[in-house]
C-alpha positions as CSV (number, residue, x, y, z in Angstrom):
1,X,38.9,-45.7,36.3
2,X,40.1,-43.1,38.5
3,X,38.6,-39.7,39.6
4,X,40.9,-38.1,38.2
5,X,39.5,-39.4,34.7
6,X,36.2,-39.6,35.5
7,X,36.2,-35.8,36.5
8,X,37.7,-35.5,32.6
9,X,34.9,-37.4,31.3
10,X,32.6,-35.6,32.8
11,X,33.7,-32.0,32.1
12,X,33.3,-33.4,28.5
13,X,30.1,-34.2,28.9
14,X,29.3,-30.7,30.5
15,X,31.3,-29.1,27.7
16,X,29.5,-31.1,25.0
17,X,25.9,-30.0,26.6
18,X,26.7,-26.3,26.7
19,X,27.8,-26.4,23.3
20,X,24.6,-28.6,21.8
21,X,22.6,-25.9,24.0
22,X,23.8,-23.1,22.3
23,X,23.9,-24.4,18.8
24,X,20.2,-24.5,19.5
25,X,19.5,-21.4,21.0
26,X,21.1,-19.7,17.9
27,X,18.9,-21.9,15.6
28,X,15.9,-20.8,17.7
29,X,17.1,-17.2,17.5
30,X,18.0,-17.3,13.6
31,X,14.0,-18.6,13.2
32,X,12.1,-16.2,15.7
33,X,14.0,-13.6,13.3
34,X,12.6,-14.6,10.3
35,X,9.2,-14.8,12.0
36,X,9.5,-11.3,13.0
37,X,10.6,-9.7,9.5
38,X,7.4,-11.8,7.9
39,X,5.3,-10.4,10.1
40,X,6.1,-7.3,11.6
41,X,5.8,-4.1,9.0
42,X,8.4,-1.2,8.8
43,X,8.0,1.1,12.1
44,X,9.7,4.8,12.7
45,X,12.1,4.5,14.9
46,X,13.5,0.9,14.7
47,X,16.8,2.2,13.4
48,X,17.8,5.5,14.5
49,X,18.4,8.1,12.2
50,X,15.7,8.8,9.0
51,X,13.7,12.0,8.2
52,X,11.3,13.2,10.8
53,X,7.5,12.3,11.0
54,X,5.6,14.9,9.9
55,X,8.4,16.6,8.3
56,X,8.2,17.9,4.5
57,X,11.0,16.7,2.2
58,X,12.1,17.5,-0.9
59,X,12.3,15.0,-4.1
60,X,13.7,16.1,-7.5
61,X,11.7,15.1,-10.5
62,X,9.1,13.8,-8.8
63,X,5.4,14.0,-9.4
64,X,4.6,17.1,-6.8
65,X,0.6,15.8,-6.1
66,X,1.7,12.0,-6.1
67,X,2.3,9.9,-3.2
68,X,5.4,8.3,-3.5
69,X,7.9,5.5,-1.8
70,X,11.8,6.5,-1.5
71,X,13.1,3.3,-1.2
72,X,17.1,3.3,-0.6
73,X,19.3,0.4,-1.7
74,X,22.9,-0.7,-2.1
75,X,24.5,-2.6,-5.0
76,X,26.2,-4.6,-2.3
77,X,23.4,-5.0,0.4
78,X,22.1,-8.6,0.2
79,X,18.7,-7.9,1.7
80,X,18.2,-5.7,-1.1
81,X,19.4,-7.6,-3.7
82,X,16.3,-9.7,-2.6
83,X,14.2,-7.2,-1.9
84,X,14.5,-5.1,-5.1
85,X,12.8,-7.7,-7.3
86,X,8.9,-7.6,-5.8
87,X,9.4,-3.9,-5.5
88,X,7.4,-3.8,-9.3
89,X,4.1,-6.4,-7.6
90,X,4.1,-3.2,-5.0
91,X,4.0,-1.1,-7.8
92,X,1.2,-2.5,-9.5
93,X,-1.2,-2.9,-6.5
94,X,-0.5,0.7,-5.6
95,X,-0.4,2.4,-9.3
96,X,-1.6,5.8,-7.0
97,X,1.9,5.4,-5.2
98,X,5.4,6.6,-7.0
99,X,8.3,4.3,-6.5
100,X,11.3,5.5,-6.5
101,X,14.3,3.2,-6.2
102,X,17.8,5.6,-4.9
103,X,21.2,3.9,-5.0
104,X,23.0,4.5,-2.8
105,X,26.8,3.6,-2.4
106,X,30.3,5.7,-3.1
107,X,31.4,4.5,-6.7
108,X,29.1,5.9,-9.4
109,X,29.5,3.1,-11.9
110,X,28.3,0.7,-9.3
111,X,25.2,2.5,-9.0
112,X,24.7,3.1,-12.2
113,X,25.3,-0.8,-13.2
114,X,23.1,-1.4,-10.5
115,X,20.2,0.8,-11.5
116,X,20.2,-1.1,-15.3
117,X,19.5,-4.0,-13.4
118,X,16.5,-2.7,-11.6
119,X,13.0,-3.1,-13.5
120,X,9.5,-2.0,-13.2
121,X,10.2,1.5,-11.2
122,X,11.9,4.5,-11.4
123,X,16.3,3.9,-10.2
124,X,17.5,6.6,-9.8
125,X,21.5,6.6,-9.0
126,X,21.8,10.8,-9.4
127,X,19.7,10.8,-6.4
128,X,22.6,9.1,-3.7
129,X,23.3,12.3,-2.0
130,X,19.8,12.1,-0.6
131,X,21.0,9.3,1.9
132,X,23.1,11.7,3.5
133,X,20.0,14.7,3.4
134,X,17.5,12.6,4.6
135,X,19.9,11.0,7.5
136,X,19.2,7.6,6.2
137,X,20.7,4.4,8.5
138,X,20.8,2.2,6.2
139,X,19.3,-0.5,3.4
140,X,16.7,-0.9,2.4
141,X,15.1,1.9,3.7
142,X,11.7,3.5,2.5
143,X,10.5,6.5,3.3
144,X,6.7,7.2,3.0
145,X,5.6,10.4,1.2
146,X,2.1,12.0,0.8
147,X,1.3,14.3,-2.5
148,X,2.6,17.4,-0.2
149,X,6.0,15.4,0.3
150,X,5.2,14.8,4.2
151,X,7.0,11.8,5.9
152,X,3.9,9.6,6.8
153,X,5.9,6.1,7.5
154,X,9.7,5.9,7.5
155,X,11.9,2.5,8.4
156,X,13.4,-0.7,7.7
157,X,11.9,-3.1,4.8
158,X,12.3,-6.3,4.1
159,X,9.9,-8.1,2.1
160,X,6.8,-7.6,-0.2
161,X,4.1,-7.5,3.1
162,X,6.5,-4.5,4.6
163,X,6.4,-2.3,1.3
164,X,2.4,-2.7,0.8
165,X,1.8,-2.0,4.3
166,X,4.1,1.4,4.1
167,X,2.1,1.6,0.9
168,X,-1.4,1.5,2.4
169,X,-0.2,4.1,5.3
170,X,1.0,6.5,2.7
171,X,-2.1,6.0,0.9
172,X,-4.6,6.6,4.2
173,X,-2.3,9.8,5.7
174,X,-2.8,8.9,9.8
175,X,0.3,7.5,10.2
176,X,-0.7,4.0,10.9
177,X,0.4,0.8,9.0
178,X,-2.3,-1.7,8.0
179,X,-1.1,-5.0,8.0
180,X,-3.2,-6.8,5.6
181,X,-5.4,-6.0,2.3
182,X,-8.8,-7.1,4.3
183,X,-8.1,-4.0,7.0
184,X,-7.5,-2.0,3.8
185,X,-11.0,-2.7,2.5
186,X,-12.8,-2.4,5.2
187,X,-11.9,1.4,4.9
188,X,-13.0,1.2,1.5
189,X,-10.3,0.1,-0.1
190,X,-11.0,-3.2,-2.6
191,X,-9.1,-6.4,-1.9
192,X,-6.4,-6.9,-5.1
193,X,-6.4,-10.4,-3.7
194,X,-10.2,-11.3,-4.6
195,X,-12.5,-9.1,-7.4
196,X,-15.4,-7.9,-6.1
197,X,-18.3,-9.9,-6.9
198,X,-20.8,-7.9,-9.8
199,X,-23.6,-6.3,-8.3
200,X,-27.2,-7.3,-8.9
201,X,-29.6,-5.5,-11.2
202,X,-32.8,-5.2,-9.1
């Protein structure tokens, strides 16, 4: 065989390497993403844009004393197509929260189709123009609001654990997330995971 070919056979090999090398890398990366949205709970700041912390807002037809959840979606956003769905077991754990789903999106008959569709909380398509107001980035969104309509948490959400940890934030008012239903009852909160075992009569 001459060099010649054995320079080619080699540069094939090299080529082959790289390319196994970085078909892994991008399987690595696609799985430490995944981690990352299981695990890590909405955050200001992570996209820019979104209301203020600290800042009061104002939310039509809305209970004015209740803590609510502004959660903005699109009819064509894949992430919230599977994120809509849970958004009710939030509602349920946290009946002191208000959840309000906003579509979002140009054409009105989309986000009124897509509002039918949603079940368990309050979809509101009239309420679009507040993705503009608010300076939303994008979906899904929530925004965290206390009964005086104060921005407490505000940021990207993915899953169930990302929406009850906005969810006890909102609840508590200090602006930080708790990331599990055991830090939430060791501030007095009880566990919707386990009932509380009955006390005994003395």
């Amino acid at each position: 065989m001459s060099s010649q070919a054995i320079w080619h056979v080699l540069l094939l090999l090299l080529l082959g390497s790289a390319l196994v090398q970085g078909i892994v890398l991008i399987a690595v990366m696609r799985q430490v993403g995944t981690i990352l949205l299981q695990i890590r709970p909405p955050r200001p700041g992570m996209l820019e844009g979104g209301p203020a912390i600290g800042s009061v807002l104002d939310l039509p037809d809305a209970e004015s004393s209740r803590p609510a959840i502004v959660l903005f979606v699109t009819p064509n956003c894949a992430p919230c197509r599977e994120l809509v769905p849970v958004v009710p077991i939030a509602a349920r754990h946290y009946p002191e929260i208000e959840f309000i789903a906003v579509i979002t999106g140009n054409d009105q008959q989309e986000r009124v189709a897509y509002a039918e569709t949603i079940e368990g909380v309050a979809a509101r398509p009239d309420l679009h123009f507040l993705h503009d107001r608010w300076n939303v980035p994008g979906t899904p969104y929530a925004v965290g609001l206390d009964g005086g309509r104060r921005v407490i948490q505000a940021g990207v959400v993915n899953i169930l654990d990302h929406l009850e940890a906005l969810s006890e934030s909102v609840l508590h008012g200090d602006g930080k997330l708790r990331e599990s239903v055991s830090a939430a009852s060791t501030n007095g909160r009880h566990s919707r995971e386990v009932e509380a075992a009955p006390s005994s009569s003395t």
